[in-house]
DRENDRENDO-97706 format. One line per 8 residues: number of its first residue (from 1); their letters; for each residue z negated, x negated, y of C-alpha. Coordinates in nm, 4 decimals, decimal comma. Last residue first. Layout:
NUM> a> Z/X/Y ~ ...
% end
This chain:
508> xxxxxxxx> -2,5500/-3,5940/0,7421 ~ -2,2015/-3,4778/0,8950 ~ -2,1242/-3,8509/1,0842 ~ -1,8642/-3,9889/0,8137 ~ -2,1057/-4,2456/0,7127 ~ -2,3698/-4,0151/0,7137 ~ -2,1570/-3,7815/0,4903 ~ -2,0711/-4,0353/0,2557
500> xxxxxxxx> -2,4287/-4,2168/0,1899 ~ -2,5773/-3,8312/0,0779 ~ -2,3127/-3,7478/-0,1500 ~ -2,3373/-4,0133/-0,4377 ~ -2,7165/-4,1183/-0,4312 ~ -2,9307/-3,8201/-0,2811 ~ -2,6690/-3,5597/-0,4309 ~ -2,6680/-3,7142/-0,7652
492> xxxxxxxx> -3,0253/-3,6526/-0,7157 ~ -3,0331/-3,3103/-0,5965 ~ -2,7937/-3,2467/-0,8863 ~ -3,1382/-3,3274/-1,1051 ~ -3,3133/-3,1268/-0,9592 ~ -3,1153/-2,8151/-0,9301 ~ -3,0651/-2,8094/-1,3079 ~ -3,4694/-2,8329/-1,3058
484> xxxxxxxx> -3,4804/-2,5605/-1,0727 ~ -3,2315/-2,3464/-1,3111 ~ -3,4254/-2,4088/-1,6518 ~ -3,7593/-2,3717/-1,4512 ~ -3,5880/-1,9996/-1,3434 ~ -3,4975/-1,9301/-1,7118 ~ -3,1173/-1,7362/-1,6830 ~ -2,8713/-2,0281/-1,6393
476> xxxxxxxx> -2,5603/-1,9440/-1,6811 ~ -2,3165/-2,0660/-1,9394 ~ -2,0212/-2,3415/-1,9187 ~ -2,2514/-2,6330/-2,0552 ~ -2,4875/-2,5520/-1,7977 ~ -2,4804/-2,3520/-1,5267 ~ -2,6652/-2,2457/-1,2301 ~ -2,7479/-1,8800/-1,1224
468> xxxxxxxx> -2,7158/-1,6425/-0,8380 ~ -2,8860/-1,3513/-0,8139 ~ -2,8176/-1,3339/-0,4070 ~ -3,2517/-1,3939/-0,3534 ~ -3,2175/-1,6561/-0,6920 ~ -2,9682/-1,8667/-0,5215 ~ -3,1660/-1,9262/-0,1785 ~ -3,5434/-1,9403/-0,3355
460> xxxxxxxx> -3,2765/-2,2194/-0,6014 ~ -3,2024/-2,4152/-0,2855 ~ -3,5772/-2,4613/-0,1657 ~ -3,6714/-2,5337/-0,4836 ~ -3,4027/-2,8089/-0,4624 ~ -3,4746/-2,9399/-0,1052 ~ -3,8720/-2,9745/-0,1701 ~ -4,0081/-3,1078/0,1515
452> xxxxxxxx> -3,8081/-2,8780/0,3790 ~ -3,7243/-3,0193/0,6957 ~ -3,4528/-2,8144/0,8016 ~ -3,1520/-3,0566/0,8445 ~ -3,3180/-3,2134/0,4296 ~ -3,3121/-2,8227/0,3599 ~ -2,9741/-2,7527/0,5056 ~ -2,8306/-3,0500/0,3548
444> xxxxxxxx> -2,8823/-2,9619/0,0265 ~ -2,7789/-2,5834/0,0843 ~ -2,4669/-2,7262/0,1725 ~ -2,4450/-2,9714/-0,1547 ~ -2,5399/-2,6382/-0,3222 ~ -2,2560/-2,4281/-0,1664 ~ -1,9623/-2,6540/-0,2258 ~ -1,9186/-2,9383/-0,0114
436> xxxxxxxx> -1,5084/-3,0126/0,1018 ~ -1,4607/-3,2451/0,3894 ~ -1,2631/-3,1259/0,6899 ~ -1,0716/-3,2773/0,9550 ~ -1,1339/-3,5238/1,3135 ~ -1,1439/-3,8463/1,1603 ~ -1,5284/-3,9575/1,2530 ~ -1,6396/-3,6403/1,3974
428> xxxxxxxx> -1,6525/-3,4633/1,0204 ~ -1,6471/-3,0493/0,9652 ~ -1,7906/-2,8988/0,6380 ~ -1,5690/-2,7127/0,3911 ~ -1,6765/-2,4776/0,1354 ~ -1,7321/-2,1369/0,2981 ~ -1,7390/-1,8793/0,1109 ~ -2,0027/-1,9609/-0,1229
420> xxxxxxxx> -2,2355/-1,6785/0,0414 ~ -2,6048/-1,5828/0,1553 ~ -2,8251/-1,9127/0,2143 ~ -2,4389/-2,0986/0,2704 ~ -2,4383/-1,9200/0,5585 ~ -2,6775/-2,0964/0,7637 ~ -2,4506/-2,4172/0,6346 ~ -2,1510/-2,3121/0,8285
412> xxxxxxxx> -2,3323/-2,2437/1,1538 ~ -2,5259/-2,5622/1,0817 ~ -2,1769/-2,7417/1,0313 ~ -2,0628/-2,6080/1,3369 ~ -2,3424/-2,7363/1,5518 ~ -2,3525/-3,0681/1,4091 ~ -1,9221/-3,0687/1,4597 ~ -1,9835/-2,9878/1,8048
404> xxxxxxxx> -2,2996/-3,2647/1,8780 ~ -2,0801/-3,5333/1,6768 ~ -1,7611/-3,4682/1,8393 ~ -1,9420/-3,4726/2,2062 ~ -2,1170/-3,8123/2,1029 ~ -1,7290/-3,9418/1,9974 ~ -1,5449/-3,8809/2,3174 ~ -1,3764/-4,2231/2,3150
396> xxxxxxxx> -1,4251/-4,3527/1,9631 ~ -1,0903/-4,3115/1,8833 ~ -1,0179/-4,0438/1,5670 ~ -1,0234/-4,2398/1,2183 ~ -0,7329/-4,1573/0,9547 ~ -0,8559/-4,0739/0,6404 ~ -0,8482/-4,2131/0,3007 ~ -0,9273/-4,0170/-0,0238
388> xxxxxxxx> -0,7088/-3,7498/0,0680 ~ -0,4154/-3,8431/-0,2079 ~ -0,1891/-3,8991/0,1238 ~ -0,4523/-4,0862/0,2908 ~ -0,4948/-4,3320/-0,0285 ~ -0,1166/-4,3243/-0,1120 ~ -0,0033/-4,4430/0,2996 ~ -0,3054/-4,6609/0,2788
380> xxxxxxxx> -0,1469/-4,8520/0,0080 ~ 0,1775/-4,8474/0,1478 ~ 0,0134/-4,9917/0,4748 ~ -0,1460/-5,2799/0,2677 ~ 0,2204/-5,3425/0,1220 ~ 0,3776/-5,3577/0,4386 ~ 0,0734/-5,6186/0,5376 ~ 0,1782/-5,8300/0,3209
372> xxxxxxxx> -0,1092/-5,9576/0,1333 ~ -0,3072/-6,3229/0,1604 ~ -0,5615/-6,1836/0,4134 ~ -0,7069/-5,8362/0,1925 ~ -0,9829/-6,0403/0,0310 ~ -1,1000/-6,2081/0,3094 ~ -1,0320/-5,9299/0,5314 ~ -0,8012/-6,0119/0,8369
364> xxxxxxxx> -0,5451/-5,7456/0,7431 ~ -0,8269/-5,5301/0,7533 ~ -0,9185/-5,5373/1,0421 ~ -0,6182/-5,5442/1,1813 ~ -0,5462/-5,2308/1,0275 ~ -0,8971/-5,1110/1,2230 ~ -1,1751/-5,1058/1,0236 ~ -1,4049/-4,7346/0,9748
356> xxxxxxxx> -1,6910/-4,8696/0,7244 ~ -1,7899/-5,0916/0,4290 ~ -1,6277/-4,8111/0,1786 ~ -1,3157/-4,9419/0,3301 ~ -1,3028/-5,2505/0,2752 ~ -1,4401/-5,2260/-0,0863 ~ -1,1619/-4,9593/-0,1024 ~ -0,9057/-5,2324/-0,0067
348> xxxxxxxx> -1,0149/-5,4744/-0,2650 ~ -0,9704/-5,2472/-0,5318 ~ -0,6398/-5,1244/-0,4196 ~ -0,4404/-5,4362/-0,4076 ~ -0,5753/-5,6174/-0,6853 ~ -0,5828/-5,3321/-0,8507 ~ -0,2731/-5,1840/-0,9167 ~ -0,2281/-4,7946/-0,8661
340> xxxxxxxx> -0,1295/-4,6573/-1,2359 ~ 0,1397/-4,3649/-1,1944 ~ 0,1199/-4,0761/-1,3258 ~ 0,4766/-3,8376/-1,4170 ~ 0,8287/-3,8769/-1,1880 ~ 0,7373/-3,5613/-0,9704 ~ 0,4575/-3,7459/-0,8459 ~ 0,0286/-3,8299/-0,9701
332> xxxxxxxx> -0,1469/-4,1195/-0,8795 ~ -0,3642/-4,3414/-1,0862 ~ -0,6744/-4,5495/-0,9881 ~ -0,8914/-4,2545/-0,9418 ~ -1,1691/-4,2451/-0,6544 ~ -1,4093/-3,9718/-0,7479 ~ -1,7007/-4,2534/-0,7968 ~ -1,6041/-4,3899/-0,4710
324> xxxxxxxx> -1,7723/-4,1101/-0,3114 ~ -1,4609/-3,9240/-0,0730 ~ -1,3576/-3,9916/0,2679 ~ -1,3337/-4,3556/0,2572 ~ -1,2711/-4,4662/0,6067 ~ -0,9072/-4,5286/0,8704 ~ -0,8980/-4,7355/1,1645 ~ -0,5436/-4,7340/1,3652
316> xxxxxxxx> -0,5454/-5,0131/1,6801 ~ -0,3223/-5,2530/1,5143 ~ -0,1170/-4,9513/1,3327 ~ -0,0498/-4,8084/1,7138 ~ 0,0572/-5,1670/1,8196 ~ 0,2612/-5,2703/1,5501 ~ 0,4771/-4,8741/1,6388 ~ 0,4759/-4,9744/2,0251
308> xxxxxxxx> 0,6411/-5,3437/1,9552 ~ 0,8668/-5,2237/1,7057 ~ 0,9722/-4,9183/1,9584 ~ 0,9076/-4,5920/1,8188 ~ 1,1862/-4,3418/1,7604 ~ 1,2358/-4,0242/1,9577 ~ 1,2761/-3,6745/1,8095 ~ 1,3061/-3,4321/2,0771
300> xxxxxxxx> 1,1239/-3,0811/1,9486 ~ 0,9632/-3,2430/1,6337 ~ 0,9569/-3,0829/1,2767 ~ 0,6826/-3,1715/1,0029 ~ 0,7018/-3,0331/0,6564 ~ 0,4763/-2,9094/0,3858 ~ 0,7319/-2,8074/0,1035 ~ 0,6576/-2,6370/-0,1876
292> xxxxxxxx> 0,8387/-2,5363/-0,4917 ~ 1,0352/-2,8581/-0,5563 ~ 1,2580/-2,9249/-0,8674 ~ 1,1998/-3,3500/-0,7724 ~ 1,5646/-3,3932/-0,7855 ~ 1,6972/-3,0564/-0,6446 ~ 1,4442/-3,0888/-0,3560 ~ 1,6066/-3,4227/-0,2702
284> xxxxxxxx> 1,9760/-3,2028/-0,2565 ~ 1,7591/-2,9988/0,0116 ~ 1,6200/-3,2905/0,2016 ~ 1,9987/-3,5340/0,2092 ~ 2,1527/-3,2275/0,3170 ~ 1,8765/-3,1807/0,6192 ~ 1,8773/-3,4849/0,6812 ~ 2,2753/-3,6313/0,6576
276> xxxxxxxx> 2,3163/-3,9629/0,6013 ~ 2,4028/-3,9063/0,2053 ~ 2,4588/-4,2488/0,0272 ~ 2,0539/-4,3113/-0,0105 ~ 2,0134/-3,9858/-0,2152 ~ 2,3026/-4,1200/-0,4763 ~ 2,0580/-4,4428/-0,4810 ~ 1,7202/-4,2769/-0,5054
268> xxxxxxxx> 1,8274/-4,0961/-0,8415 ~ 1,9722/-4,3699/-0,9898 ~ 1,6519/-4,5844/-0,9367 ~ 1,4324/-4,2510/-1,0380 ~ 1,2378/-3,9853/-0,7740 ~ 0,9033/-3,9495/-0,7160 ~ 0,6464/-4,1815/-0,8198 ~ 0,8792/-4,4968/-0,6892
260> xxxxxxxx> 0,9795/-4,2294/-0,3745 ~ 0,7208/-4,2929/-0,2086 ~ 0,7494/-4,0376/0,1131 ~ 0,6251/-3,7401/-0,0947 ~ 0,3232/-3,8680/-0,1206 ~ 0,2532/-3,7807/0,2593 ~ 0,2151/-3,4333/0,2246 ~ 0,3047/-3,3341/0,5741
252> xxxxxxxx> 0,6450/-3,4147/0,5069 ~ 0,8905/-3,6275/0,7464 ~ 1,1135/-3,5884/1,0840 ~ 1,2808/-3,2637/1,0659 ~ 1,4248/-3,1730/1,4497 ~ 1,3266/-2,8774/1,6304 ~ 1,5445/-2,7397/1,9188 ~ 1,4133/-2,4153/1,8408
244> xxxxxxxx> 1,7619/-2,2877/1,7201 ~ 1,7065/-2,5772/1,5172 ~ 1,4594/-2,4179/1,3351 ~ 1,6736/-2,1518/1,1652 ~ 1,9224/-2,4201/1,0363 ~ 1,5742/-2,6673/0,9058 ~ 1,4649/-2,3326/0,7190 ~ 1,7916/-2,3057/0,5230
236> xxxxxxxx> 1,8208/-2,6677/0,4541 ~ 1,5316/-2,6859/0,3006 ~ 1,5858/-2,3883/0,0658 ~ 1,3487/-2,1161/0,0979 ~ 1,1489/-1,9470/-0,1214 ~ 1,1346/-1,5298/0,0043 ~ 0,8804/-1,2619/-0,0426 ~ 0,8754/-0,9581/0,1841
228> xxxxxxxx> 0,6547/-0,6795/0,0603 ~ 0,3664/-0,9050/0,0027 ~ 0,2165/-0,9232/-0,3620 ~ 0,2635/-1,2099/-0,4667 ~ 0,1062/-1,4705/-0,2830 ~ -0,1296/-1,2337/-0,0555 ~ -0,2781/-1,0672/-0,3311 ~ -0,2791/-1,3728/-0,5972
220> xxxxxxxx> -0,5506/-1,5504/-0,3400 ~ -0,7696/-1,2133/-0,3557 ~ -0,7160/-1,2764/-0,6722 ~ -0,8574/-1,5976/-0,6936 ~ -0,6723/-1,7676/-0,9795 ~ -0,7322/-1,8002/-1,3428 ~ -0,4516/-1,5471/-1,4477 ~ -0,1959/-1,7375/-1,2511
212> xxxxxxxx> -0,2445/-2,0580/-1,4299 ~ -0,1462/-1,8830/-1,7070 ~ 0,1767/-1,7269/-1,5780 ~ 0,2393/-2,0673/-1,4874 ~ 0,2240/-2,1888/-1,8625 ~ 0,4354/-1,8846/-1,9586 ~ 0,6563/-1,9488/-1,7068 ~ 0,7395/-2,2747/-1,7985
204> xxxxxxxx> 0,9121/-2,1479/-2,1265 ~ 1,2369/-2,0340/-1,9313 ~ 1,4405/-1,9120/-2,2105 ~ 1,1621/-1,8016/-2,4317 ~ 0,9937/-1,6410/-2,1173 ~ 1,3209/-1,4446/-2,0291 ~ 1,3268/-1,3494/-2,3985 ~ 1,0028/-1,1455/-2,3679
196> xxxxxxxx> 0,8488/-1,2621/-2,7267 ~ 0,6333/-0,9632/-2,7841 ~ 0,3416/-1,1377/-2,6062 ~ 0,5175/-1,2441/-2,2975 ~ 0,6357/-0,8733/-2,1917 ~ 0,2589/-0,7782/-2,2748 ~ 0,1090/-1,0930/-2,0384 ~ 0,3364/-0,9677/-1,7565
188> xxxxxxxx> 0,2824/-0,5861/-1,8272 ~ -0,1354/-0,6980/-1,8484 ~ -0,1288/-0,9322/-1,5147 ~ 0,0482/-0,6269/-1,3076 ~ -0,1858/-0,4115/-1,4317 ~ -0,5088/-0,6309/-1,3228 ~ -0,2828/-0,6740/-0,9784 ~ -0,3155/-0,3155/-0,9526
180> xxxxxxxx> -0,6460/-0,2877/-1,0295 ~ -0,7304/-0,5415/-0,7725 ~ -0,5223/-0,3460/-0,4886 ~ -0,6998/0,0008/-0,5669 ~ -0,5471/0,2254/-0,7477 ~ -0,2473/0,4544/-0,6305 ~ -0,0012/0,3510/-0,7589 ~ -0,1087/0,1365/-1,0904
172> xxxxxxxx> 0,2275/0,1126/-1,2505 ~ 0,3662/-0,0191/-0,9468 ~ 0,1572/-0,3244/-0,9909 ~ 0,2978/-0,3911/-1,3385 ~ 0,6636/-0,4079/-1,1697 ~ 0,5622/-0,6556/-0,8838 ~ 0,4297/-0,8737/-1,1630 ~ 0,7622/-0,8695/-1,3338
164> xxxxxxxx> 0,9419/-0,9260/-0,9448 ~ 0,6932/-1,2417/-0,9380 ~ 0,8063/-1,3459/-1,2880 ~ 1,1872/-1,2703/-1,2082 ~ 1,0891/-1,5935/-0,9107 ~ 0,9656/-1,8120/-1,1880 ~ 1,2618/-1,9882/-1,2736 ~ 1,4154/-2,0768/-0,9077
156> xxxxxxxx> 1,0554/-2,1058/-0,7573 ~ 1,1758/-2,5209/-0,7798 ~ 1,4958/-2,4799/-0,6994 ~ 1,3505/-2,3563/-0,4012 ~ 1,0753/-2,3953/-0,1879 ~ 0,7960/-2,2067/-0,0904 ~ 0,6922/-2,2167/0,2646 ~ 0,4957/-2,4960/0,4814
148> xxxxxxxx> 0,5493/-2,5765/0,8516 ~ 0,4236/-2,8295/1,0967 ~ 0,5762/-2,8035/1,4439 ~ 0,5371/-3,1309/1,6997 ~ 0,5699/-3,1594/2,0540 ~ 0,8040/-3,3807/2,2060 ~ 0,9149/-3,1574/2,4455 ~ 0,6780/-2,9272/2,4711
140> xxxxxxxx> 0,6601/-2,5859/2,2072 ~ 0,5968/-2,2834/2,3789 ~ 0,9596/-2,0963/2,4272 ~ 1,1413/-2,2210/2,1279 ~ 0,8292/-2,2160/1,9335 ~ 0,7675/-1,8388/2,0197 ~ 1,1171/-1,7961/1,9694 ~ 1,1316/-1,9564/1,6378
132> xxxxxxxx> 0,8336/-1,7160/1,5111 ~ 0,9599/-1,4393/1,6706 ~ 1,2929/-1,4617/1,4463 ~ 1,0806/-1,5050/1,1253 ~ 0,9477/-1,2124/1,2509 ~ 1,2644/-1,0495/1,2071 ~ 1,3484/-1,2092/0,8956 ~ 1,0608/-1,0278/0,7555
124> xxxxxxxx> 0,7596/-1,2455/0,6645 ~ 0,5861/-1,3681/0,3028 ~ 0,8032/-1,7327/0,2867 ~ 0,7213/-1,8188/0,6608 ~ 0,3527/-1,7441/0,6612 ~ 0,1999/-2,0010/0,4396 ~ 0,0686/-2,2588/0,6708 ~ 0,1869/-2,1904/1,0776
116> xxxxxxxx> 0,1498/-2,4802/1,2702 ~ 0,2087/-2,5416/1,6738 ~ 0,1313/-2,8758/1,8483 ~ 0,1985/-3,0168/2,1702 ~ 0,1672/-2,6711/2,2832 ~ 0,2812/-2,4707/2,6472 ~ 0,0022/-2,2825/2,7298 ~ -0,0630/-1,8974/2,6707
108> xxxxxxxx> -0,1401/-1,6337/2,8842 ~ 0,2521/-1,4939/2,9818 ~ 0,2195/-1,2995/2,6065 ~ 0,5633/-1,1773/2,4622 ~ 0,5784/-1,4655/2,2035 ~ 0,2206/-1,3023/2,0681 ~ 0,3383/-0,9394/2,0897 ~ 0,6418/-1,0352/1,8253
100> xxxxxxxx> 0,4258/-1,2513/1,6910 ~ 0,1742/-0,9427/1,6051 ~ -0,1419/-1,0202/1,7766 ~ -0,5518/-0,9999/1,7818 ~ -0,6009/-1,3079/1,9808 ~ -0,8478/-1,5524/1,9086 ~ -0,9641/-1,8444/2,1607 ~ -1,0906/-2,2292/2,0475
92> xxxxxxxx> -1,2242/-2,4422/2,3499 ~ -1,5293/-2,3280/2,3652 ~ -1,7009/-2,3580/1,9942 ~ -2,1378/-2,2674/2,0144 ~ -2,1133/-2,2678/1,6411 ~ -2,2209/-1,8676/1,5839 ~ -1,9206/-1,7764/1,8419 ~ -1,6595/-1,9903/1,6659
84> xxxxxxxx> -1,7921/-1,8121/1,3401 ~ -1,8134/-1,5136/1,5075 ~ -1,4512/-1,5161/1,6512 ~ -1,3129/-1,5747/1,3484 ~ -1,4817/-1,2519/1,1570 ~ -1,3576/-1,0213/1,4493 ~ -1,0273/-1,1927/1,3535 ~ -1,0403/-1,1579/1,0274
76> xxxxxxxx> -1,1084/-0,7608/1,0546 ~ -0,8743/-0,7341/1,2987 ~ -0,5695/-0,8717/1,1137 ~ -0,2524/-0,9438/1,2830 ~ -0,3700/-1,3222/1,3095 ~ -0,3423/-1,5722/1,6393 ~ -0,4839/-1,9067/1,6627 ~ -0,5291/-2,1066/2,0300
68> xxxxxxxx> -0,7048/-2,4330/1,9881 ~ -0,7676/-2,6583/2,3298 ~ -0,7951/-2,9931/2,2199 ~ -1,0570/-3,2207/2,3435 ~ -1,3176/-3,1194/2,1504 ~ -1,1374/-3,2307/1,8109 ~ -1,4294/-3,1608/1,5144 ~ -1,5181/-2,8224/1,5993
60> xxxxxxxx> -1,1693/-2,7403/1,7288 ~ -1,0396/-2,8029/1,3531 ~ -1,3454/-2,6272/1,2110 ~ -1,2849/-2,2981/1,3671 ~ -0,8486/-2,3657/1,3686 ~ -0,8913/-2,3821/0,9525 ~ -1,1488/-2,1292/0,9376 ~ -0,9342/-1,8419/1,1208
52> xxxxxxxx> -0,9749/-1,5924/0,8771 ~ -0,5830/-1,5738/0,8353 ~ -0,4507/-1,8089/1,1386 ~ -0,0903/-1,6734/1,1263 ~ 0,0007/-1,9191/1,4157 ~ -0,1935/-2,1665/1,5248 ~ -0,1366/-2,3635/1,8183 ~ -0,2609/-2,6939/1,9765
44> xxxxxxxx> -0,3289/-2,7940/2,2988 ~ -0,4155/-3,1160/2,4128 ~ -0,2303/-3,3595/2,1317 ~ -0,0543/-3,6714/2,2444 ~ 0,2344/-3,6365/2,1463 ~ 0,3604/-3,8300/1,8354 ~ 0,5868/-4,0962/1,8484 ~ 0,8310/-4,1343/1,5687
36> xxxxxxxx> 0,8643/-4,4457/1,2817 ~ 0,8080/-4,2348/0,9846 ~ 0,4678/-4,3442/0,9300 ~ 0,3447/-4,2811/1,2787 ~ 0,4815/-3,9360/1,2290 ~ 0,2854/-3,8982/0,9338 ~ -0,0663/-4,0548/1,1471 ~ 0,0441/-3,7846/1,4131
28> xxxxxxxx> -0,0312/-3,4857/1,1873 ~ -0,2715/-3,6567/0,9665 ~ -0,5136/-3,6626/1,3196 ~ -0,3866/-3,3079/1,4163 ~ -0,5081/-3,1334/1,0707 ~ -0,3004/-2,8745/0,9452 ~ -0,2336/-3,0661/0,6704 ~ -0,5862/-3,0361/0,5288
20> xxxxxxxx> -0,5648/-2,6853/0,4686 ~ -0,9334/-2,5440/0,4769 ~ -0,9368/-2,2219/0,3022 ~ -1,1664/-1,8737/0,4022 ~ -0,9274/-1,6833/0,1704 ~ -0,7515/-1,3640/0,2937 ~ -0,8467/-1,0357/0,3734 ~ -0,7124/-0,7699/0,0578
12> xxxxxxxx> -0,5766/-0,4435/0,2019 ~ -0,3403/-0,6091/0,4651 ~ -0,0807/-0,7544/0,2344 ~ 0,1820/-0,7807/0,4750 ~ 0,4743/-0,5345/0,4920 ~ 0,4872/-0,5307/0,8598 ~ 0,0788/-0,5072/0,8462 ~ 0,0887/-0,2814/1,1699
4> xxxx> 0,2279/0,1064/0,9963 ~ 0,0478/0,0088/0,6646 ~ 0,0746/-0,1416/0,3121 ~ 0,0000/0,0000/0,0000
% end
């Protein structure tokens, strides 16, 4: 069911409280560093399709000196933005309550340095596909930069009857409510597989997606399959509409996709290498790799660093260890299979790392890092951002005020941990983004922020009020000593592992 203002949208179902790590501005202008363009220097920032707003909440939590303007159809996740950004004390961050088509119209706005919509284009009319490009044409500055995600095909190529199959099943539930619907849905698709469906014996990746689907959120499943307007784009398809916005393709957001030794094969990378054209040389790239999601950047003007202005900007780049070294794996998934990072480049540049925020100069001067090229030390970082185990480190000029708004946004965030999992990303001053801490590690914090002298009975008082329960071995909990002492001992993993890393990257 949809109604007269959703356009088709799922509007029954409010969407997840994510954190999409591409929309951040500091990975933003790090990818264009990496592909040789200048970035803008980033004061106002747009997003558009903001779904509970969480993303642009923590975002101008952690970047002060951007003004965030985030737009979503949806009253009821906008009312829910704006208390967040009201419960955190956040001032430069406003909501608006628009369609596109009422947002392009508005004479309020600022021109942007940077405007991102994640998710939107693929599950929108061609209409407001339309507004969108406007509203870019019109509000984008020269030089600014667009970041833009939508499935791709070939790779939804095979699955796409699967979507129509689901869209089936719900139809057979008119009337119910949207869950039961996509419960139908799930049962026709599983039935169809079960007596040997030829379409899944002819296209047996399905099946294994069709699991995958079953597992999900489906509040997720709502809004990604469920929309009345559902298209995967080809590359080249969304770089022709874009270019009516003057927009240019420069790289992907999802910065693995630039190595091309995890990616694509020798023969592979040499009939790519013969085609000059972007946009051709993108899409026929998609055909190699069978992609089904693209995370790109475009730029309105795309100008090339000098060599003298691109050595400077990695001189002066620090980056930190985002994650406990613990969860650091030495291999590295592509379209080509896993590959096995090597060591003695990788090693010593986590040691580096784990030390602090360096500079690339820094690092280059490292005892253990001095005898490298430094191409190769910047590949490495390149894989250890793009995996999200590296970040990029904001200047150190308006630090205190990062730290005081991302303190009061992570207490916001953590209040609500006592009631809900919802939220599971915490805000960081050092690089400007989001690191992931699921509802005990919150609660953790809260108690140690609070003062409370026993942090895990003090979590379980918070579990046990929403009858919550740890598990163990894959079952709950039900003893309450059984649970504490579960607590306990995470508290301690929590003291050793999780503790160091979020003082080092300022949320402890």
């Amino acid at each position: 069911m949809t109604t007269d203002w959703s356009a088709g949208y799922m509007a029954e179902v409010s969407y997840t409280h994510g954190f999409y790590r591409e929309l951040t501005p500091s990975l933003l202008e790090f990818a264009a560093l990496l592909s040789g363009h200048r970035a803008p220097q980033t004061l106002a920032y747009c997003e558009l399709g903001c779904g509970q707003g969480y993303s642009s909440n923590l975002l101008a939590a952690a970047n002060p000196h951007i003004q965030f303007h985030a737009t979503d159809f949806n009253p009821t996740q906008v009312v829910g933005a704006r208390d967040l950004a009201a419960a955190a004390d956040s001032t430069n961050i406003t909501f608006y309550e628009d369609s596109f088509g009422e947002f392009v119209a508005r004479t309020d706005l600022p021109d942007f340095d940077i405007i991102a919509l994640h998710g939107i284009y693929s599950w929108i009319s061609d209409k407001h596909r339309g507004e969108i490009v406007e509203f870019i044409r019109r509000r984008l500055r020269p030089g600014g930069l667009v970041y833009i995600s939508y499935n791709t095909l070939p790779g939804w190529a095979a699955a796409m009857p699967l979507r129509r199959l689901l869209v089936e099943g719900a139809a057979g539930a008119a009337g119910k409510s949207v869950f039961a619907r996509i419960e139908e849905a799930l049962r026709l698709a599983e039935t169809v597989s079960g007596v040997n469906g030829r379409y899944f014996a002819h296209n047996p990746g399905v099946a294994d997606r069709l699991n995958r689907i079953k597992g999900q959120s489906r509040a997720y499943l709502a809004h990604e399959f469920f929309n009345e307007h559902w298209t995967p784009f080809y590359h080249g398809d969304v770089a022709a509409e874009l270019a009516a916005a003057k927009l240019s393709w420069i790289t992907s957001a999802f910065l693995l996709d630039r190595l091309d030794a995890i990616n694509l094969s020798p023969e592979q990378q040499q009939v790519l290498n013969q085609i000059d054209d972007v946009s051709r040389r993108e899409t026929l790239r998609d055909f190699m790799v069978n992609q089904q999601f693209r995370r790109d950047i475009f730029v309105k003007g795309a100008v090339r660093l000098l060599t003298g202005e691109s050595h400077s900007l990695w001189a002066r780049q620090r980056f930190t260890l985002s994650v406990e070294r613990t969860k650091v794996s030495m291999k590295v998934k592509g379209a080509m299979g896993e590959a096995v990072l090597q060591e003695e480049v990788y090693v010593p540049l986590l040691d580096a790392l784990e030390r602090g925020c360096p500079s690339f100069t820094e690092l280059l001067t490292d005892p253990a890092l001095v005898a490298m090229n430094p191409q190769r030390v910047q590949q490495a970082l390149m894989v250890l951002v793009g995996v999200g185990y590296v970040q990029p480190v904001l200047s150190d000029v308006g630090a205190e005020e990062r730290h005081q708004r991302c303190r009061a946004f992570n207490e916001a965030v953590m209040r609500r941990a006592r009631w809900s999992s919802e939220l599971q990303y915490l805000a960081s001053p050092v690089f400007g983004g989001a690191v992931m801490q699921d509802q005990v590690s919150q609660l953790f914090l809260l108690a140690l922020t609070e003062g409370e002298a026993d942090p895990s009975a003090f979590v379980w008082r918070a579990l046990s009020r929403n009858n919550q329960r740890m598990f163990r071995d894959g079952k709950p909990l039900t003893d309450d000593a059984d649970n504490l002492t579960e607590l306990r001992g995470k508290y301690r993993v929590f003291q050793v592992d999780t503790l160091p890393l979020l003082r080092r990257l300022g949320i402890a």
